[in-house]
C-alpha positions as CSV (number, residue, x, y, z in Angstrom):
1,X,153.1,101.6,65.8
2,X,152.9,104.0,68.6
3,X,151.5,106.9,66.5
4,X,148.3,104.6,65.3
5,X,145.0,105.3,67.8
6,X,144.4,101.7,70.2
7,X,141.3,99.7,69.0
8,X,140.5,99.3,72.7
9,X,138.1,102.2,74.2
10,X,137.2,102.7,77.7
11,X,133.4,101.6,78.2
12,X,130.8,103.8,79.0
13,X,128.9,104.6,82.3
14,X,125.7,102.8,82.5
15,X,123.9,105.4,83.8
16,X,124.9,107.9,81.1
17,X,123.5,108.4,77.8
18,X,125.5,107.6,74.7
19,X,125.3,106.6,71.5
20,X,127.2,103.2,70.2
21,X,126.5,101.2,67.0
22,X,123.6,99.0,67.1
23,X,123.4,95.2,66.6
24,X,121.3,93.2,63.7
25,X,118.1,93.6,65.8
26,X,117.8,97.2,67.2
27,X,117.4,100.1,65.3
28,X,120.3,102.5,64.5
29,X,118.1,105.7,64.6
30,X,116.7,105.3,68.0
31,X,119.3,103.1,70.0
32,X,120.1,106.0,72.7
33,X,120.4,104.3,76.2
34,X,118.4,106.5,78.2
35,X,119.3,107.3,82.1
36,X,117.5,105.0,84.4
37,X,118.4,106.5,88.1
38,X,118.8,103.0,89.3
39,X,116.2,101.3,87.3
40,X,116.7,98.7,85.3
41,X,113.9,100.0,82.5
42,X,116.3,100.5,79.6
43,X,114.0,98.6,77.1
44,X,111.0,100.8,77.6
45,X,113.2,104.4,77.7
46,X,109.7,106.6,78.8
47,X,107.4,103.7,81.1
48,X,107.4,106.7,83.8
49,X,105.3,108.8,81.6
50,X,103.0,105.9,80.4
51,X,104.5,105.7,77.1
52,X,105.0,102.1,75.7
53,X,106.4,103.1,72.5
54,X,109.4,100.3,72.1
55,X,112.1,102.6,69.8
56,X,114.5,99.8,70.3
57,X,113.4,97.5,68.1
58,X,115.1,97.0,64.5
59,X,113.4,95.8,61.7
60,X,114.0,92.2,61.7
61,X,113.0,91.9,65.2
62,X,109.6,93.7,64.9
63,X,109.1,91.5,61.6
64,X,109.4,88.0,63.8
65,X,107.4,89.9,66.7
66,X,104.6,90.4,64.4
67,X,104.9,86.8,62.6
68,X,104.8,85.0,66.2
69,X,101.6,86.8,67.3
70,X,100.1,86.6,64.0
71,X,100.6,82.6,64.3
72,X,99.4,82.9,68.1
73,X,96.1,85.2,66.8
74,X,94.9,82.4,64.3
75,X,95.9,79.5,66.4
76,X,93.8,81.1,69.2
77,X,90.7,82.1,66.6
78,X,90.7,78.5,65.3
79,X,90.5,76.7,68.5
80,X,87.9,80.0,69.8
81,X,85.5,77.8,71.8
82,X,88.5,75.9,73.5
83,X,91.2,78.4,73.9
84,X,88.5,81.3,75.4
85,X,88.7,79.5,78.5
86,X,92.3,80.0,78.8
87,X,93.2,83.5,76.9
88,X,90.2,85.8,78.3
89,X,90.1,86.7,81.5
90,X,87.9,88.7,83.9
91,X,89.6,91.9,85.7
92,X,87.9,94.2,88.1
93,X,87.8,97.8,88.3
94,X,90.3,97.7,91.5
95,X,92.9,95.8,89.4
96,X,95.2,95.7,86.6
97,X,97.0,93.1,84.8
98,X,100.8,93.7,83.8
99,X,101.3,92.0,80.7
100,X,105.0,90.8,78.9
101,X,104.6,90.0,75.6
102,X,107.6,87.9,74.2
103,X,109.7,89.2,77.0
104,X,108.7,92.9,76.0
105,X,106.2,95.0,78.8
106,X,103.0,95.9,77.4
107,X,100.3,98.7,78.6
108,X,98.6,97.4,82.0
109,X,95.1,95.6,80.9
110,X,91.6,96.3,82.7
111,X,89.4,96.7,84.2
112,X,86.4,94.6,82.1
113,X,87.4,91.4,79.9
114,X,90.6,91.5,78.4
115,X,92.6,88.9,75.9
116,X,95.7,87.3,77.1
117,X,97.5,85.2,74.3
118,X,98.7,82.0,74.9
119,X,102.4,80.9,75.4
120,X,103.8,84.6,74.4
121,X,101.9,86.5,76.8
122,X,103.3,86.1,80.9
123,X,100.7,88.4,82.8
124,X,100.2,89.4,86.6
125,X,97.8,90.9,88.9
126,X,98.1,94.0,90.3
127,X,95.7,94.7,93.4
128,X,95.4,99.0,93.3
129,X,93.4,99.4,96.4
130,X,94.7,100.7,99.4
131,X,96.5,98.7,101.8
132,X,98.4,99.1,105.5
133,X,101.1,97.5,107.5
134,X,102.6,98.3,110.5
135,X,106.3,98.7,111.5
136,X,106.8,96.7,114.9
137,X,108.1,98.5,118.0
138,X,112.0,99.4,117.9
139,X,114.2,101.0,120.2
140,X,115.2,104.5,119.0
141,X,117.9,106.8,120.7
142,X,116.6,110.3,120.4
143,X,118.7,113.7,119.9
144,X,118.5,114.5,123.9
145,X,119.9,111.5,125.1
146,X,116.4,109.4,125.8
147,X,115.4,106.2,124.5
148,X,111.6,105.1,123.5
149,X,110.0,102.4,122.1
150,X,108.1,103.8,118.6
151,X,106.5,102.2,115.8
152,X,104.1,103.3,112.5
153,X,101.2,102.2,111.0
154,X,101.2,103.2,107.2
155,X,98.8,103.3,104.4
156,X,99.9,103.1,101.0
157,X,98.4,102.2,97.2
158,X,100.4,101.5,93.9
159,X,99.4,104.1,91.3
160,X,101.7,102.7,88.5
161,X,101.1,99.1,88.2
162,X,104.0,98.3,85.5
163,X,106.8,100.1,87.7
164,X,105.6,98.5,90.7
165,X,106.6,95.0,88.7
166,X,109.3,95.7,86.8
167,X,110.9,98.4,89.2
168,X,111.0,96.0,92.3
169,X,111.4,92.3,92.9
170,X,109.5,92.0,96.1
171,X,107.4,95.4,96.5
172,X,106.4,95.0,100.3
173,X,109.5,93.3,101.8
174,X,111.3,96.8,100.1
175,X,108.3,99.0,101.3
176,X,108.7,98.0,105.3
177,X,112.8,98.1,104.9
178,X,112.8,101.5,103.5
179,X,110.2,103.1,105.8
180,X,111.3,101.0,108.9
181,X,115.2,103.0,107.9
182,X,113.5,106.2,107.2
183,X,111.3,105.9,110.3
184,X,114.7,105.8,111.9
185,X,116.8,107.6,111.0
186,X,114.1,110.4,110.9
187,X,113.4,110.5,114.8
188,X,116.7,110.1,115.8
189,X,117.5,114.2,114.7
190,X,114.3,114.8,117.2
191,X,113.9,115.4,121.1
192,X,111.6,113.1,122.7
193,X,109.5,116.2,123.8
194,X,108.6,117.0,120.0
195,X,108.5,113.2,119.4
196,X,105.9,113.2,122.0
197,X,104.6,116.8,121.5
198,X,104.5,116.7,117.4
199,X,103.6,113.3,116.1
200,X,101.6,114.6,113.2
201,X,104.0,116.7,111.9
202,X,106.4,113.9,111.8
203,X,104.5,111.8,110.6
204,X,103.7,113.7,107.3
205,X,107.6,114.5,106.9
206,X,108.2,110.7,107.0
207,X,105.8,110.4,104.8
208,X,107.4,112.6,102.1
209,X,110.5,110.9,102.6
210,X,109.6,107.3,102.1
211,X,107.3,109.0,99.0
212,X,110.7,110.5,97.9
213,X,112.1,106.5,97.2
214,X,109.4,105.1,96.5
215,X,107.6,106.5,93.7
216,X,109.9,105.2,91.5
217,X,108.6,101.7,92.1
218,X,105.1,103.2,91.4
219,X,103.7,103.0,95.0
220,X,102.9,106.4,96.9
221,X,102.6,106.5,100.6
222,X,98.9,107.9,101.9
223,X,99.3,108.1,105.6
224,X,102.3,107.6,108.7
225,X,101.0,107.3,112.1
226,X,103.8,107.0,114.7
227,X,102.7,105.0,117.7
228,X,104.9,105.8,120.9
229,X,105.0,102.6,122.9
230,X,106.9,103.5,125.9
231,X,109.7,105.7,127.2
232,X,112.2,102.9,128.0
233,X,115.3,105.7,129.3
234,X,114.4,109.7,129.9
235,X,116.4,112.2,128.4
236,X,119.3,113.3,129.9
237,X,119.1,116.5,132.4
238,X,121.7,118.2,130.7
239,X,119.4,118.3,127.7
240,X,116.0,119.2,128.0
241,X,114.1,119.3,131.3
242,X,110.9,118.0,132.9
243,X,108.6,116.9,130.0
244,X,105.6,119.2,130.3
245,X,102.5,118.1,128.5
246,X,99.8,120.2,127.9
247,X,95.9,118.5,129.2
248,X,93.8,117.7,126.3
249,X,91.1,120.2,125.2
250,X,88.6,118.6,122.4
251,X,88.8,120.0,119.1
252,X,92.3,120.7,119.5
253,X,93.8,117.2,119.3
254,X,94.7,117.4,116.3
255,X,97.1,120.5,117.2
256,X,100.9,119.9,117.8
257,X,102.3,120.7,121.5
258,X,102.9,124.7,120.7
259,X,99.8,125.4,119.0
260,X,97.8,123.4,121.5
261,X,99.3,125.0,124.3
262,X,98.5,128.7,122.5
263,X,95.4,128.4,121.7
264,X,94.3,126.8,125.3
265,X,96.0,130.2,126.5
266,X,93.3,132.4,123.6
267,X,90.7,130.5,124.6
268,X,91.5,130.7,128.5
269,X,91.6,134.4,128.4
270,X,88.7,135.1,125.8
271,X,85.8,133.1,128.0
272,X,83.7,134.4,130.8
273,X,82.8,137.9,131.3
274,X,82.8,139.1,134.8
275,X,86.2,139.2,136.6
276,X,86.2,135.8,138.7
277,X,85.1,133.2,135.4
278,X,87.9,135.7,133.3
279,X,90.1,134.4,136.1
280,X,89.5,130.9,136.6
281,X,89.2,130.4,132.9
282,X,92.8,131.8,132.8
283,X,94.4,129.3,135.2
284,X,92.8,126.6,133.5
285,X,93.9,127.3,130.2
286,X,97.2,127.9,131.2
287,X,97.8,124.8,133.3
288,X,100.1,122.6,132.4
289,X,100.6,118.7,133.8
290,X,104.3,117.0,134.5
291,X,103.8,113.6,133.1
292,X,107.0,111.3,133.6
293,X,106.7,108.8,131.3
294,X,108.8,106.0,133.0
295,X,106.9,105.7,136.4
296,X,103.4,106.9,135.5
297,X,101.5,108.1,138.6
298,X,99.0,105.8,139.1
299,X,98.5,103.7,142.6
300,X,99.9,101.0,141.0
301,X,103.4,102.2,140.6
302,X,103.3,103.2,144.4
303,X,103.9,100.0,145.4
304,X,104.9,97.4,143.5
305,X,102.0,94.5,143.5
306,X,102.1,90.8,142.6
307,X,99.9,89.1,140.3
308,X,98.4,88.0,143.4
309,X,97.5,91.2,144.9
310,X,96.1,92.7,141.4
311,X,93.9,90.1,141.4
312,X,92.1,90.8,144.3
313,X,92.1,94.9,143.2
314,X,90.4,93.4,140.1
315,X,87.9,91.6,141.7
316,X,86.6,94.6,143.6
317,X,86.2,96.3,140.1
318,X,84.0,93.8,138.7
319,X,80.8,95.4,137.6
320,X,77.7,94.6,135.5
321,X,78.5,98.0,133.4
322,X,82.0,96.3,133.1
323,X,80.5,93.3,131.5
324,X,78.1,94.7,129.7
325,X,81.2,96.5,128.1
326,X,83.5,93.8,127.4
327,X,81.7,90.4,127.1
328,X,84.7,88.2,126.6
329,X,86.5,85.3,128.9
330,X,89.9,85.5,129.8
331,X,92.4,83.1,131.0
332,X,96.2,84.2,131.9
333,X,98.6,81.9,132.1
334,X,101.7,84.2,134.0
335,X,104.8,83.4,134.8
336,X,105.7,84.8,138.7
337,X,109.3,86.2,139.4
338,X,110.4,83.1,141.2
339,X,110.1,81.0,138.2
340,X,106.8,79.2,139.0
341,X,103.9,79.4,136.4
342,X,100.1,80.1,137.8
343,X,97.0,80.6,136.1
344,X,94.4,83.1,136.5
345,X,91.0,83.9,134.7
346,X,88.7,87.1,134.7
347,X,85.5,86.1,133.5
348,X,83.5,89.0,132.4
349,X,80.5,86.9,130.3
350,X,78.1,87.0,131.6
351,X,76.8,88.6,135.5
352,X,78.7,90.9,137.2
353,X,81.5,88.8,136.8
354,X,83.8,86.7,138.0
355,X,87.8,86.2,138.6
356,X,90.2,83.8,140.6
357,X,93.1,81.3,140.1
358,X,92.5,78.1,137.7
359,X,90.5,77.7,135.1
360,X,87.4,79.2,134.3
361,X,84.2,77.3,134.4
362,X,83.4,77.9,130.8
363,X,86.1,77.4,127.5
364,X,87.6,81.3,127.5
365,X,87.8,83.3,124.8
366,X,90.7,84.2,124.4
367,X,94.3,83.1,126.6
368,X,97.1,85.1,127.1
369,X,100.6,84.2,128.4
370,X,103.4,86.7,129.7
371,X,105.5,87.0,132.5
372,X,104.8,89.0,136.1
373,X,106.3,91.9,135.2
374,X,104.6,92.6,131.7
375,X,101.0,92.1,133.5
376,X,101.7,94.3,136.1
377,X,103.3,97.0,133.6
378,X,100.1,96.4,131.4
379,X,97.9,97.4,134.4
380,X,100.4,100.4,135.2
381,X,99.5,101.7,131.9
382,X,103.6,101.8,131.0
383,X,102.9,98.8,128.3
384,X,99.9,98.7,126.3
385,X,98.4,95.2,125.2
386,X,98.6,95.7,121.5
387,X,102.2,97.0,122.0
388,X,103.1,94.3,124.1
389,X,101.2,91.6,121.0
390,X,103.7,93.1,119.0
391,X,107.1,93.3,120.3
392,X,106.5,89.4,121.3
393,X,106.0,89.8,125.3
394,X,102.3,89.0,124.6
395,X,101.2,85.6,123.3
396,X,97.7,85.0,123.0
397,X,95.6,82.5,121.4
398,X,92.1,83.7,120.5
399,X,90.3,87.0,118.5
400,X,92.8,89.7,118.9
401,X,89.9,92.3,118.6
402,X,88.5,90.3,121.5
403,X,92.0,90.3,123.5
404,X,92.4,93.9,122.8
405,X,89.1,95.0,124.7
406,X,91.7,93.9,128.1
407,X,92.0,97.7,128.1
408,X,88.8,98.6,129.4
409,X,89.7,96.7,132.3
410,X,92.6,98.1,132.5
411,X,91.1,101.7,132.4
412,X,88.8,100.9,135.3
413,X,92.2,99.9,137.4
414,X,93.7,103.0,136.5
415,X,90.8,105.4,136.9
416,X,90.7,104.2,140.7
């Protein structure tokens, strides 16, 4: 009894390939359960290469395949003048349609006119342009000790419509997860100087990494563009140092911090050609600016003004140039320190404008409400409006494109 072998065997990994016997409807030959890394793409072994060659089917199950569409052919070529309204449809060259045929995934149809058969065929749309989202605002902790405010704008398109259906259930909710996670975890093994200092490069390594997971659901990531908010606590001293930030040189924006800062030196030393421009073009290009990021130095943050007080700075700013420049009505409805609510307009329609407290004489175009201390950190330049729209301490009603061009007031205030 105990020299026999046990009938019972331990069951195989899913992830591994074996071999077992196959059932009635599969074919012995081919059944090999191929690896799937985490996808759940066993019935179509090779869909990452493009080939729909089903190996898994036996006999008798490609036999009632084949007499179930054959039936659904000359049902649909009977009733032709009826069913065409229903089984042909129209795609266009910047879509496919993913087609599952009795429950098995076919090649992706289009673009032109293509045949969908009726009550066997389940079909969906797959848009293949490119699209974007952005990743709200979210506190980060960086290596040094210092903690910012950072979001991302991404582009991305899905190159493999099948594995962007059958690899995912909801392809954008897991797109923003994963690159929100990978955004990160990412800057937090950075310094906020080559946060600040070396956007671009970061960018493009975040973009490999979200490429690296998702791929597999047939979407490939085009473009990351990290969008530093605000510095909300400075690195610690025993870190890093003043930030230093090199002045902006055009042409050379697109450089990181390093680069910039060696070619402003090259180009510094290499212009002029008597002794005095050699000189002066030296000390330019090797200036450098301390910015500190949580009290910007602007009159503004000298002393601290009420909403009162910045009105009246903004009416002396009020310029036909200004108007002609923004063109938009606004009305703020602010909530002051001691709890009161007031309401203020800046009317820049039409003249050389006008602002004050109330209302506006004319409907405005677009009404914001925030507290005290988020209009006065707007006009500080510490919290930008589309930042602020964002994270929620901005609510307006009204065109955002219009309630975005608030900033070229604000840079008027700030170039004072």
């Amino acid at each position: 009894m105990f020299g026999k072998p046990s009938g019972y065997h331990a069951l195989p990994q899913r992830d591994s390939v074996f071999q077992s016997n196959p059932g009635l409807y599969v074919s012995a030959e081919n059944f090999i359960q191929y690896s799937h890394a985490g996808h759940s793409l066993d019935y179509v072994p090779k869909i990452t290469e493009n080939d729909f060659t089903d190996r898994s089917q036996g006999w008798m199950s490609w036999m009632c395949h084949r007499i179930v569409i054959f039936l659904v052919f000359l049902f649909t070529s009977i009733t032709f003048p009826v069913s065409g309204w229903f089984v042909l449809k129209v795609v266009p060259n910047y879509e496919r349609i993913v087609v599952f045929r009795l429950g098995r995934i076919r090649p992706p149809k289009g673009p032109g006119v293509v045949l969908v058969l009726p009550f066997i065929d389940l079909w969906q749309k797959v848009d293949l342009r490119t699209r974007a989202f952005n990743i709200p605002p979210c506190q980060v902790t960086t290596k040094d000790g210092g903690v910012i405010s950072v979001g991302a704008d991404i582009q991305f398109r899905i190159w493999n419509p099948v594995m962007s259906v059958v690899a995912v259930q909801d392809l954008n909710t897991s797109t923003r997860l994963t690159a929100q996670n990978a955004m990160t975890h990412n800057l937090i093994k950075n310094s906020l100087r080559e946060i600040q200092m070396e956007k671009n490069r970061l960018g493009e390594k975040l973009g490999v990494e979200i490429n690296d997971k998702t791929r597999p659901w047939g979407l490939e990531v085009d473009r990351v563009e990290l969008t530093l908010e605000s510095v909300l606590k400075p690195p610690d001293d025993s870190f890093s140092g003043p930030l230093i930030m090199p002045p902006s040189i055009p042409g050379l924006e697109g450089l990181s911090g390093p680069i910039q800062q060696l070619a402003m030196h090259f180009l510094g030393n290499g212009s002029g050609g008597n002794g005095s421009s050699s000189e002066t073009s030296h000390s330019k290009g090797d200036s450098v600016s301390m910015v500190n990021e949580k009290v910007p130095t602007t009159p503004l943050a000298e002393a601290r003004l009420s909403a009162d007080e910045l009105l009246s700075a903004v009416e002396l700013l009020l310029s036909e140039k200004l108007v002609s420049q923004v063109g938009a009505c606004f009305q703020f409805h602010i909530a002051l320190r001691d709890g009161t609510h007031k309401t203020y307009f800046v009317d820049l329609s039409k003249g050389a404008g006008r602002a004050g407290h109330g209302m506006p004489d004319q409907n405005p175009d677009v009404v914001f409400q925030m507290t005290e201390e988020d209009l006065l950190a707007m006009f500080e330049g510490t919290l930008r409006p589309f930042g602020a729209y964002t994270s929620g301490q901005l609510k307006l009603h009204g065109d955002l494109k219009t309630a975005m061009k608030l900033e070229e007031v604000i840079k008027v205030m700030r170039q004072q």
